[in-house]
N, CA, C and O of each residue as an XYZ file, in Angstrom:
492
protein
N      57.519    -90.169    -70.492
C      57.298    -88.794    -70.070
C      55.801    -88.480    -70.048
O      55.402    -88.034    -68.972
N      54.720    -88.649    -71.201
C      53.376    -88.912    -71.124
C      53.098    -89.678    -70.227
O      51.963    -89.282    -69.960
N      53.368    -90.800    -69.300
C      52.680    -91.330    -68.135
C      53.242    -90.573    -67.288
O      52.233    -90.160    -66.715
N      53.890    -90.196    -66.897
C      54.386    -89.397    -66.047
C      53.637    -88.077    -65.629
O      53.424    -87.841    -64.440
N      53.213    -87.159    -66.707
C      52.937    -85.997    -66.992
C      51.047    -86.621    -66.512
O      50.520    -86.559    -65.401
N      50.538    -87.088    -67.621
C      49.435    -87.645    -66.985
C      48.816    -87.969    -65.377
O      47.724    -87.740    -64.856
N      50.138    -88.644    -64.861
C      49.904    -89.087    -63.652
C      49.744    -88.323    -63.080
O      48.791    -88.467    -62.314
N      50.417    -87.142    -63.010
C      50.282    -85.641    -62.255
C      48.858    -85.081    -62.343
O      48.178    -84.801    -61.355
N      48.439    -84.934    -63.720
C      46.819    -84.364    -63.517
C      45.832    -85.168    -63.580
O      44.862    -84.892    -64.286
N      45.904    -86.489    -62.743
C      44.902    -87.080    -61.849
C      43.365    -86.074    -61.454
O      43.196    -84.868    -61.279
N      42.610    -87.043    -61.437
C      41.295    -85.836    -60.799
C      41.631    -85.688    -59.391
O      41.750    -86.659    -58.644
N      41.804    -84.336    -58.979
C      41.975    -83.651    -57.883
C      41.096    -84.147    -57.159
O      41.463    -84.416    -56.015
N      39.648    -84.448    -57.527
C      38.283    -84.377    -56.404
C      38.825    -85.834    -56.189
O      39.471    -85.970    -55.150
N      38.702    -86.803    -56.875
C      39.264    -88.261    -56.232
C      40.466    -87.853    -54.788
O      40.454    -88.372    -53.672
N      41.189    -87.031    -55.185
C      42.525    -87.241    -54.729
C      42.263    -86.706    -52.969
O      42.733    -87.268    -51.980
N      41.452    -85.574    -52.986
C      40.529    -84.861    -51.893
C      40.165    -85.995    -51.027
O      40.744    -86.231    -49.967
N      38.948    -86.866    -51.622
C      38.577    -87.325    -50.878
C      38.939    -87.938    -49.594
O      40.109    -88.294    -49.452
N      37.982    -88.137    -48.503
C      39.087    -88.405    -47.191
C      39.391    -87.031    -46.226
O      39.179    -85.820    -46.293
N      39.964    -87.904    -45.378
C      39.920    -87.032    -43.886
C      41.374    -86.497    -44.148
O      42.241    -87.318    -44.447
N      41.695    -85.126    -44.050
C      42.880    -84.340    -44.221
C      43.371    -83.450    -42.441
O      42.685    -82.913    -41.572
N      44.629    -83.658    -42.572
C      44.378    -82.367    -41.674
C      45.175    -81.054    -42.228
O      45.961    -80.976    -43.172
N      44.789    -80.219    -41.481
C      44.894    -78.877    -42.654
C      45.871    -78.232    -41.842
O      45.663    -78.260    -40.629
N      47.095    -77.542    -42.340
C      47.918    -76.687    -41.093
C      48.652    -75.349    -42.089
O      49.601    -75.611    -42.828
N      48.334    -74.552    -42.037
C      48.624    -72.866    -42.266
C      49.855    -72.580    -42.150
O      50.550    -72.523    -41.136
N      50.158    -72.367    -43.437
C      51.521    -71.899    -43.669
C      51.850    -70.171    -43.359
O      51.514    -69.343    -44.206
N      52.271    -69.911    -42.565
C      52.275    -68.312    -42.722
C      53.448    -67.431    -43.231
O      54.545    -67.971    -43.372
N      53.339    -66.476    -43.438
C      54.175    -65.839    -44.174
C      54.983    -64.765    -43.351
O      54.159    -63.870    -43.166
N      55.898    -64.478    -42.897
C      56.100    -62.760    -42.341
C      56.356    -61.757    -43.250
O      57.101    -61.741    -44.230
N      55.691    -60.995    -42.819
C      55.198    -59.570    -43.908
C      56.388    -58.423    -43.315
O      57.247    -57.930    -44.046
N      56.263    -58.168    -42.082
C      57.167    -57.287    -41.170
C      57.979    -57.963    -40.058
O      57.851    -59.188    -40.073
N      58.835    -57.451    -39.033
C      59.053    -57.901    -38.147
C      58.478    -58.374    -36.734
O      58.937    -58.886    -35.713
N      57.198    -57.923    -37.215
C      56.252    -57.907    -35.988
C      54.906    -58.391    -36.712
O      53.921    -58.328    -35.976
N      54.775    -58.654    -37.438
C      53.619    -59.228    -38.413
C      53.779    -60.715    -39.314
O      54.803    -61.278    -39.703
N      52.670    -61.007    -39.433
C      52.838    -62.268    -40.492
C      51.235    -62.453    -41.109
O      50.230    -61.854    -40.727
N      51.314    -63.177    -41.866
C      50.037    -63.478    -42.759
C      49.561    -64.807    -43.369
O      50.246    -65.387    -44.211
N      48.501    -65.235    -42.982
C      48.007    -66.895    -43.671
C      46.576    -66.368    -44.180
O      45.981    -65.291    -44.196
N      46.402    -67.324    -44.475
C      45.039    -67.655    -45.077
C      43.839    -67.561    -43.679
O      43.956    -68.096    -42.577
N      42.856    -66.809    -44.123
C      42.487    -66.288    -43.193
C      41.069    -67.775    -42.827
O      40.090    -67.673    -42.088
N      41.344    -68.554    -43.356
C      40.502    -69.763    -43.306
C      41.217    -70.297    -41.764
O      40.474    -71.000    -41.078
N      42.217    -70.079    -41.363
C      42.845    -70.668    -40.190
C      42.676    -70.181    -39.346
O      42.889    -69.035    -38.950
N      42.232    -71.077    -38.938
C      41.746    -70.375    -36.925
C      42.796    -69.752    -36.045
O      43.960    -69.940    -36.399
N      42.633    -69.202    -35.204
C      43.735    -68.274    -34.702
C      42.740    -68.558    -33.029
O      41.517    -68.530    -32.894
N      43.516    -68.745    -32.252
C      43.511    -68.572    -30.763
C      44.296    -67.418    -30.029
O      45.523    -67.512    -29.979
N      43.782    -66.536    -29.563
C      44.066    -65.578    -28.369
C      43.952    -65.683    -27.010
O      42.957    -65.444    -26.325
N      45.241    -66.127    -26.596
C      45.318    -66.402    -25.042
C      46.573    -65.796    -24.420
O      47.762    -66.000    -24.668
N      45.917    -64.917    -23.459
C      47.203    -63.934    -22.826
C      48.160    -63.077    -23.841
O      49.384    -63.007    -23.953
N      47.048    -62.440    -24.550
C      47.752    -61.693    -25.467
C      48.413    -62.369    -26.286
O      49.170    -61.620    -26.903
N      48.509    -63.458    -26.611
C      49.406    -64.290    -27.545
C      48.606    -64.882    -28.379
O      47.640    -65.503    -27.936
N      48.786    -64.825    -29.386
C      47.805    -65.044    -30.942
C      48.316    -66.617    -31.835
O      49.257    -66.447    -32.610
N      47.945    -67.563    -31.779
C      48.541    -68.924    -32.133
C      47.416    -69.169    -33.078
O      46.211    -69.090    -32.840
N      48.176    -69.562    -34.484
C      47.275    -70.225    -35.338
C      46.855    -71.910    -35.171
O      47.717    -72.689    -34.765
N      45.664    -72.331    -35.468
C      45.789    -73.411    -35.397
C      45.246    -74.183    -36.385
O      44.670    -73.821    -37.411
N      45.563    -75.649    -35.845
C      45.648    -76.460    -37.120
C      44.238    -76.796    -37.152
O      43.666    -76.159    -36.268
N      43.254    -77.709    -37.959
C      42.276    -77.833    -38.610
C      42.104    -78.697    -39.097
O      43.129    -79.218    -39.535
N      40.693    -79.499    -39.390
C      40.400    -80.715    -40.582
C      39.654    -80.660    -41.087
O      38.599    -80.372    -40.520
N      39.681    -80.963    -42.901
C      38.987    -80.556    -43.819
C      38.542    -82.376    -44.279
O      39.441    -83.149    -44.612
N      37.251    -82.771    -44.227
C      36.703    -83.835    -44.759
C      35.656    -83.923    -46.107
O      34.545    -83.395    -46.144
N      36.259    -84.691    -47.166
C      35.747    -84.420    -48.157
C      34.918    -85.782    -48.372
O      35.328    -86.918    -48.134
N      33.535    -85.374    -48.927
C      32.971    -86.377    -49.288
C      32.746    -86.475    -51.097
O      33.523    -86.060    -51.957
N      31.721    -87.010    -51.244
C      31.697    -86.466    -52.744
C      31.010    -85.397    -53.041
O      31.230    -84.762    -54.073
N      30.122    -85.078    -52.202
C      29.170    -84.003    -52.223
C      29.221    -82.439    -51.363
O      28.700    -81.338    -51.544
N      30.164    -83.045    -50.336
C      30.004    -82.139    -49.391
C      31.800    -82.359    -48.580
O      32.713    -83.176    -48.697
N      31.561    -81.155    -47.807
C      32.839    -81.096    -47.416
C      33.095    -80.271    -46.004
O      32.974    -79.047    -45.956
N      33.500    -81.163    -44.738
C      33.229    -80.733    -43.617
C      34.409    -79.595    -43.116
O      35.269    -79.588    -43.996
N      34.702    -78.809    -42.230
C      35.636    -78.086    -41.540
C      35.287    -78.394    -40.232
O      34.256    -78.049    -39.655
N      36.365    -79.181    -39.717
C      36.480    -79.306    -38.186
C      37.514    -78.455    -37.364
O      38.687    -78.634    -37.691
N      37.314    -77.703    -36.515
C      38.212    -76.884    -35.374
C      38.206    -77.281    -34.228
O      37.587    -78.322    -34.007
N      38.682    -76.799    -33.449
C      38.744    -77.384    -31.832
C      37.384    -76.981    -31.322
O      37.177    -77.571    -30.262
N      36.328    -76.167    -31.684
C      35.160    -75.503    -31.795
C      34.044    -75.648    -31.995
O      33.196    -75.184    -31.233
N      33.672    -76.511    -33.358
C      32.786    -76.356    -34.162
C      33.444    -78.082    -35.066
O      34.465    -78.753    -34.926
N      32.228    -78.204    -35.942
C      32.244    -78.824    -37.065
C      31.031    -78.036    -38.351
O      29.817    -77.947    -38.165
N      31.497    -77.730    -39.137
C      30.569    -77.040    -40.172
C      31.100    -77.903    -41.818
O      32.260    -78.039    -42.208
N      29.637    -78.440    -42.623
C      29.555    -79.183    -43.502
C      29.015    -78.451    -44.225
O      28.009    -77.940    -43.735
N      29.344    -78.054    -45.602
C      28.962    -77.683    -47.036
C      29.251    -78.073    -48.111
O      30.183    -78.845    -48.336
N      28.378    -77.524    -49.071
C      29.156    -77.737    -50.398
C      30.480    -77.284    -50.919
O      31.328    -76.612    -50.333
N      30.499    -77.773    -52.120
C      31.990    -77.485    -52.209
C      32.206    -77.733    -54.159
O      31.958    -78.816    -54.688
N      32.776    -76.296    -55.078
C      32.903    -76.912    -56.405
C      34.189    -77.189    -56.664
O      35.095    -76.524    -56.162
N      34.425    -78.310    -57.563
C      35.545    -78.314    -58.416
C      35.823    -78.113    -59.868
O      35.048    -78.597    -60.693
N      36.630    -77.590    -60.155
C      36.723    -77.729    -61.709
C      38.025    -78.547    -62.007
O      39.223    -78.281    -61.911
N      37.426    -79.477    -62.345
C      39.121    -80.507    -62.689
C      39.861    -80.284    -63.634
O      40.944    -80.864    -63.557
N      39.639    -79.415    -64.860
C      40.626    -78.930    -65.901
C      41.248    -77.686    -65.188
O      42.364    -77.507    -65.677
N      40.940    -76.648    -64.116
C      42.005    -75.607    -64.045
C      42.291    -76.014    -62.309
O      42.797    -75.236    -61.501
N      41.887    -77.235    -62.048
C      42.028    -77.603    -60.682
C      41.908    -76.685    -59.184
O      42.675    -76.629    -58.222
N      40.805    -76.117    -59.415
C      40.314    -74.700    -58.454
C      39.226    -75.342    -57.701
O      38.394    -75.943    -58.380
N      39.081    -75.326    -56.446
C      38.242    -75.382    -55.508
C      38.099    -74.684    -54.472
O      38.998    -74.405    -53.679
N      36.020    -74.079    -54.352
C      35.884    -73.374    -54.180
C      34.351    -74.055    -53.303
O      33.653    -75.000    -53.672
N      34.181    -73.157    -52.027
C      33.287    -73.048    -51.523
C      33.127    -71.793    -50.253
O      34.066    -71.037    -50.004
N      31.805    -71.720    -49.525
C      31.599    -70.381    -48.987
C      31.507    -71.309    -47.511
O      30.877    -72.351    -47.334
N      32.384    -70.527    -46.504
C      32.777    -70.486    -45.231
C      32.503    -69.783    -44.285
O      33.191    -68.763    -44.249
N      31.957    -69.861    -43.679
C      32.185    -68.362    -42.161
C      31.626    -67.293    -43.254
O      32.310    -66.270    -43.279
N      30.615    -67.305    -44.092
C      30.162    -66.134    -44.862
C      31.258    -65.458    -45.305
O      31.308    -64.231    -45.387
N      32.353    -66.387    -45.664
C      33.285    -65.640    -47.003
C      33.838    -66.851    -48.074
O      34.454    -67.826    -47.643
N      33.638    -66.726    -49.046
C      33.822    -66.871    -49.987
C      35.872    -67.670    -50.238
O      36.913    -67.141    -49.846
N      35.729    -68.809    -50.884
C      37.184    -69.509    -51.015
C      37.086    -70.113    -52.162
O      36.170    -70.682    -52.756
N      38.829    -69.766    -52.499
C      39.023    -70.379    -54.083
C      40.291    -70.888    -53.737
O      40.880    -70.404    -52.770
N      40.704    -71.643    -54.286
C      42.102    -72.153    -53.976
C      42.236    -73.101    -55.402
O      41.377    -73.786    -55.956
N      43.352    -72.910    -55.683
C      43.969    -73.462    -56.753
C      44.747    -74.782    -56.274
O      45.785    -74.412    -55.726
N      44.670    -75.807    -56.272
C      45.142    -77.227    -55.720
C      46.140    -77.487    -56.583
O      45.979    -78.041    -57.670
N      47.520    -76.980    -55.995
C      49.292    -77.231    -56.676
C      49.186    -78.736    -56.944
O      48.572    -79.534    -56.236
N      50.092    -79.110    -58.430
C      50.417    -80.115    -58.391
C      51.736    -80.421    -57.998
O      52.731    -79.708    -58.121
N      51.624    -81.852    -57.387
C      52.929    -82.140    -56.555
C      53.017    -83.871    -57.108
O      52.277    -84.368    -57.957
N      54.479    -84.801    -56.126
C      53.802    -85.853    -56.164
C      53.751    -86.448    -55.365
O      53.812    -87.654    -55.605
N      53.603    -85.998    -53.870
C      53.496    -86.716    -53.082
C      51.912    -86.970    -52.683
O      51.213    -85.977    -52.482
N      51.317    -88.347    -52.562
C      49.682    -88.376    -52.982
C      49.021    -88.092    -51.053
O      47.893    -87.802    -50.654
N      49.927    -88.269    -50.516
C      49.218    -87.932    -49.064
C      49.288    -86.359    -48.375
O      49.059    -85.951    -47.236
N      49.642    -85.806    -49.414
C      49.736    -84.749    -48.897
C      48.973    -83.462    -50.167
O      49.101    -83.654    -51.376
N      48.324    -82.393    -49.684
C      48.147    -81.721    -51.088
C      48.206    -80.252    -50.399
O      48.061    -79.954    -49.213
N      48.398    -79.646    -51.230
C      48.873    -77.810    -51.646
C      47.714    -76.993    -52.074
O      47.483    -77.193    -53.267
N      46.940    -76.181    -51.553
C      45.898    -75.158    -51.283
C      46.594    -73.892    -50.972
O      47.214    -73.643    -49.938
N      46.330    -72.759    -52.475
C      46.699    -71.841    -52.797
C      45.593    -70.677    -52.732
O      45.041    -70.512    -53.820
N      45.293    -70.113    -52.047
C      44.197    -69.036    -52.357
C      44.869    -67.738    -53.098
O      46.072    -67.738    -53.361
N      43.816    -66.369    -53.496
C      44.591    -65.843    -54.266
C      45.311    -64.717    -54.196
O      45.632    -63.858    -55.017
N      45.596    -64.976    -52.480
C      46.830    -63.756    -52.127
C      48.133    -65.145    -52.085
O      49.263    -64.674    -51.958
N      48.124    -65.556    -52.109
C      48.883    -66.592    -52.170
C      49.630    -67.173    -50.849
O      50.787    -67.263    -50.438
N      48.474    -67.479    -50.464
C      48.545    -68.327    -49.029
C      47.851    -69.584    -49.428
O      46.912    -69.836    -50.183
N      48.866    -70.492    -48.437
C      49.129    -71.667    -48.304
C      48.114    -72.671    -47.378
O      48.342    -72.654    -46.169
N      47.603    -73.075    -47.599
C      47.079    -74.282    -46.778
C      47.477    -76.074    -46.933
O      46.856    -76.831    -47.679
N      48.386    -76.398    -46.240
C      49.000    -77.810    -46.510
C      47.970    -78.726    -45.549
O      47.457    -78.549    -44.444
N      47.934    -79.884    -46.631
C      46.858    -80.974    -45.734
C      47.354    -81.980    -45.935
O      47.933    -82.325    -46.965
N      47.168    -82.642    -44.868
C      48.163    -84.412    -44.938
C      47.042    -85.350    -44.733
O      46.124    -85.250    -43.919
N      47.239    -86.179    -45.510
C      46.129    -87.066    -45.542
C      46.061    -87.760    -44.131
O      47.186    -87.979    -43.682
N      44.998    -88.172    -43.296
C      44.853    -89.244    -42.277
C      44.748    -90.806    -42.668
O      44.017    -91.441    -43.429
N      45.600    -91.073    -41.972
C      45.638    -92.814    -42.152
C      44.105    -93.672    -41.769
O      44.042    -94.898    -41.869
């Protein structure tokens, strides 16, 4: 049960590392509304509003965001005892709490309205 339990709180920043792709879980709030993490790009075409997916590349130091758009590289902190990672984006500010799970190609990004960001590792 101790290897087990252990195995789970692995260092997160190891686990990061690598090319992810990132896809926005959204929520519906109303019948005509819904809500994600506002880190996810959103496209407007013909009045129709589509979130889209994204890639987050982690190095050891730094940590890229790729869109259909842009590529933008920054820093990025971790704290490996409360497993929170955090860096500043588009001039706002991100914290996300990194769920433990056990599937290792995939990881869980919680910000603190409690939206979802799922990332699958790239082969």
């Amino acid at each position: 049960m101790f290897l087990l339990l252990s195995t789970l709180f692995i260092n997160a920043q190891n686990d990061l590392l690598g090319k992810w792709d990132a896809s926005c879980v959204s929520e519906q709030v109303t019948e005509s509304s819904i809500r994600n993490c506002s880190i996810c790009p959103f496209e407007l075409k013909d009045n129709n509003a589509s979130i889209q997916g994204f890639q987050m590349q982690f190095s050891n130091d730094s940590l890229s965001i790729v869109t259909n758009t842009n590529k933008t590289t920054l820093s990025y902190k971790y704290n490996t005892g409360k497993r929170v990672l955090e860096f500043n984006y588009n001039k706002q500010e991100y914290k996300f709490k990194v769920l433990i799970q056990t599937e290792p190609k995939i990881q869980l990004l919680k910000d603190k309205n409690n939206n979802i960001v799922l990332l699958k590792q790239r082969d």
